[in-house]
C-alpha positions in Angstrom: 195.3 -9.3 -78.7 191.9 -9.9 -80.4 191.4 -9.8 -83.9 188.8 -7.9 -85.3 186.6 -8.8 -88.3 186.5 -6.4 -91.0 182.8 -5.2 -91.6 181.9 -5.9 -95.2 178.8 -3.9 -95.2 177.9 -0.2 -94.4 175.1 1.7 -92.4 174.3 4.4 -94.3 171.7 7.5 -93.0 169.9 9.3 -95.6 167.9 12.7 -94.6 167.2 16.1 -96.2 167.8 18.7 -93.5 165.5 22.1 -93.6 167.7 24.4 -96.3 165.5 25.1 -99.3 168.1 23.9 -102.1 168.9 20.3 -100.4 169.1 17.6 -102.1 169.6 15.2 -99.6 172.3 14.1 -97.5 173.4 10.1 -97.1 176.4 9.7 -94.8 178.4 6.0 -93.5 177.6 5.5 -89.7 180.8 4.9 -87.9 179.6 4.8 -84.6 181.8 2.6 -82.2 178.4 0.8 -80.5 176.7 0.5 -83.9 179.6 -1.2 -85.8 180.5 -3.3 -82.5 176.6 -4.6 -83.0 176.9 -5.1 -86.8 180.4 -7.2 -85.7 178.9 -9.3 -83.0 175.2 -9.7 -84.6 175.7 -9.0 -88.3 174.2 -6.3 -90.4 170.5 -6.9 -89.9 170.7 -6.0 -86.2 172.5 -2.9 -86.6 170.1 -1.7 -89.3 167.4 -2.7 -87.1 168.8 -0.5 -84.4 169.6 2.9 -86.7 166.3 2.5 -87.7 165.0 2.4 -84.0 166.9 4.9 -83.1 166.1 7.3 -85.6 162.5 7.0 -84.9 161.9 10.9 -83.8 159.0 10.5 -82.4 160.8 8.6 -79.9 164.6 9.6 -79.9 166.4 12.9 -80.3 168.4 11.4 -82.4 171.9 13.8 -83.4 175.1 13.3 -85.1 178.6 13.9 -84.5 180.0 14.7 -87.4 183.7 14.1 -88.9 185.9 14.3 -92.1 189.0 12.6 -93.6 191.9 14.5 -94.0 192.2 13.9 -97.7 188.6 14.5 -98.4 188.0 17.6 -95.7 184.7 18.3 -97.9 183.4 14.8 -97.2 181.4 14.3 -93.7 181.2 11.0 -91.9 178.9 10.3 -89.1 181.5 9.8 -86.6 179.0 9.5 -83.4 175.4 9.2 -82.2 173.7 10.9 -79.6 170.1 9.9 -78.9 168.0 10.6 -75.8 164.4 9.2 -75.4 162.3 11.8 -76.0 160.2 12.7 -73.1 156.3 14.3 -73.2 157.5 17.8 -71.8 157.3 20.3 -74.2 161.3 22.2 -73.3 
């Protein structure tokens, strides 16, 4: 069995989402293909590719969302979803 290295660095996503009393949101990226990148290539590639991929004016970037069971008021980004966005206007 292969041993995995544990990461010692975080991606973190910071956003404020359209309600009129937020603050701001920033939430740990846990993303299996993000962390596997920021394992194999180190934490400057992964970066590199949130920051690519939350480009909206080229991705439709969205996030899967999880909690702990201890913490059930603390969210996670458990997952990315994030199709090219195309010219058509639907």
């Amino acid at each position: 069995m292969k041993r995995l290295d544990f990461l010692k660095s975080r991606v973190v996503v910071s956003w404020l989402c359209h309600a009129d009393e937020c603050t701001g949101h920033n939430m740990q990226v846990l993303d299996w293909g993000l962390c596997e990148l920021q394992r194999k290539r180190g934490s400057d590639a992964a970066v590199t590719k949130m920051r690519e991929l939350s480009d909206l004016n080229t991705h439709r970037l969205k996030f899967f969302l999880g909690n702990l069971f201890l913490h059930p008021s603390k969210f996670l980004i458990v997952g990315l979803w994030y199709p090219k966005r195309s010219n058509l206007l639907f």
